[in-house]
C-alpha positions in Angstrom: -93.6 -29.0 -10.8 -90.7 -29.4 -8.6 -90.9 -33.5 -9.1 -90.6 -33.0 -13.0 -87.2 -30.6 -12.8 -85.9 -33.1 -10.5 -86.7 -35.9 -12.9 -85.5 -34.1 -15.4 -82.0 -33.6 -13.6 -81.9 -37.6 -12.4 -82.5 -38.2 -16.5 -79.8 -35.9 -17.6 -77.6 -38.2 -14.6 -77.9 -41.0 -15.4 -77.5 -40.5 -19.2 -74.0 -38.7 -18.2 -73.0 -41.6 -16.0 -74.2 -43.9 -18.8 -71.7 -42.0 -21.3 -69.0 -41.5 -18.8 -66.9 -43.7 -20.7 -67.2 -41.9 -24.4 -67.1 -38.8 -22.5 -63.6 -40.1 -21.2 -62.0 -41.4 -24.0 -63.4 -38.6 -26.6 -61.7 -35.8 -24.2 -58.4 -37.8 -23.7 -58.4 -38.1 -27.9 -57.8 -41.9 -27.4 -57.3 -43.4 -30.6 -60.4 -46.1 -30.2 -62.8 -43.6 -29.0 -65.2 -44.6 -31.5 -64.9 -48.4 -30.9 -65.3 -47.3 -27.4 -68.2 -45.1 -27.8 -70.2 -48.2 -29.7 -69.7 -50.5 -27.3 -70.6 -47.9 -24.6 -73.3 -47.3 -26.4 -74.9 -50.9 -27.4 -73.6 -53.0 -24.6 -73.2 -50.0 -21.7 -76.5 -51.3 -20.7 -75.0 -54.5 -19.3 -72.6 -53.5 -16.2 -69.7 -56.0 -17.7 -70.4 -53.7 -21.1 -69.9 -50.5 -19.3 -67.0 -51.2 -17.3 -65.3 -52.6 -20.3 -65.7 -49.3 -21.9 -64.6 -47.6 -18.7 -61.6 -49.6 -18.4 -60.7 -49.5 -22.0 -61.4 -45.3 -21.9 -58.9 -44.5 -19.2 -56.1 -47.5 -20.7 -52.4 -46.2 -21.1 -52.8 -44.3 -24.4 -49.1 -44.5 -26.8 -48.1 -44.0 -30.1 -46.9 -47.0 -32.2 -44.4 -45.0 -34.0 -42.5 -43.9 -31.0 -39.6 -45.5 -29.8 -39.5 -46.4 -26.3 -35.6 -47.1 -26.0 -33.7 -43.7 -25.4 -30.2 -44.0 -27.8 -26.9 -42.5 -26.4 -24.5 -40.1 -27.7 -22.7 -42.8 -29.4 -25.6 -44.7 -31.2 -26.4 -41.6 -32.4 -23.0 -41.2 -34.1 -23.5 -45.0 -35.7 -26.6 -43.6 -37.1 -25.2 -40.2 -38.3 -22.4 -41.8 -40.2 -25.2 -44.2 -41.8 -27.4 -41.6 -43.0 -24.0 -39.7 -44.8 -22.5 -43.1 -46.4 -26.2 -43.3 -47.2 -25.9 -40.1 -49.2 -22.7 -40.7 -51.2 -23.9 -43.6 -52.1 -26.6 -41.7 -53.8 -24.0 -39.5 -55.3 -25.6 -36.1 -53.1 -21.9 -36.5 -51.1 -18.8 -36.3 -52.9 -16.0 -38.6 -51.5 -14.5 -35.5 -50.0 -17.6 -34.3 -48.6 -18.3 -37.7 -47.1 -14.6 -38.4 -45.1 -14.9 -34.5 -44.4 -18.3 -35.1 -42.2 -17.1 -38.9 -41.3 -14.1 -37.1 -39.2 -16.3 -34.6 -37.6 -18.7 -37.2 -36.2 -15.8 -39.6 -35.2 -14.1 -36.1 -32.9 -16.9 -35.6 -31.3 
């Protein structure tokens, strides 16, 4: 009785070790956890499958649509008076409106 709860318990092991890299990526939310999660699946069996997986589960997760380069003060600016000439040229700003904002951005 005793062997068949500790078979039991190596089973339930070795199925978690054999997931460890689904488990990994699904509770990181990495963005291929599916992909990852087939190929641990299908090709875990193979060691070079399952460490691919593994490897792939704990890569450097980042978002494509966030800048890495941080903008000063003064870029910033640049960008603020683009976004306003943007505007009046739209016709939302009036051209008093426009030089009204232009020489609060340039004070500051």
């Amino acid at each position: 009785m005793v062997e068949i709860g500790l078979g039991i318990v190596f089973i339930f092991l070795m199925i978690a070790t054999y997931f460890l890299p689904s488990f990994n990526a699904f509770s990181r939310k990495h963005p291929d956890r599916w992909p990852i999660f087939m190929l641990d699946l299908f090709l875990g069996w193979t060691l070079i499958g399952w460490v691919v997986s593994l490897v792939w589960s704990v890569s450097s997760i980042t978002s494509p649509g966030k800048p890495r380069v941080q903008f000063h003060a003064e870029d910033d600016k640049y960008q603020k008076l683009e976004k306003i000439g943007s505007l009046k040229e739209k016709g939302l700003l009036t051209e008093s409106e426009f030089e009204a904002e232009k020489a609060k951005l340039l004070q500051s």
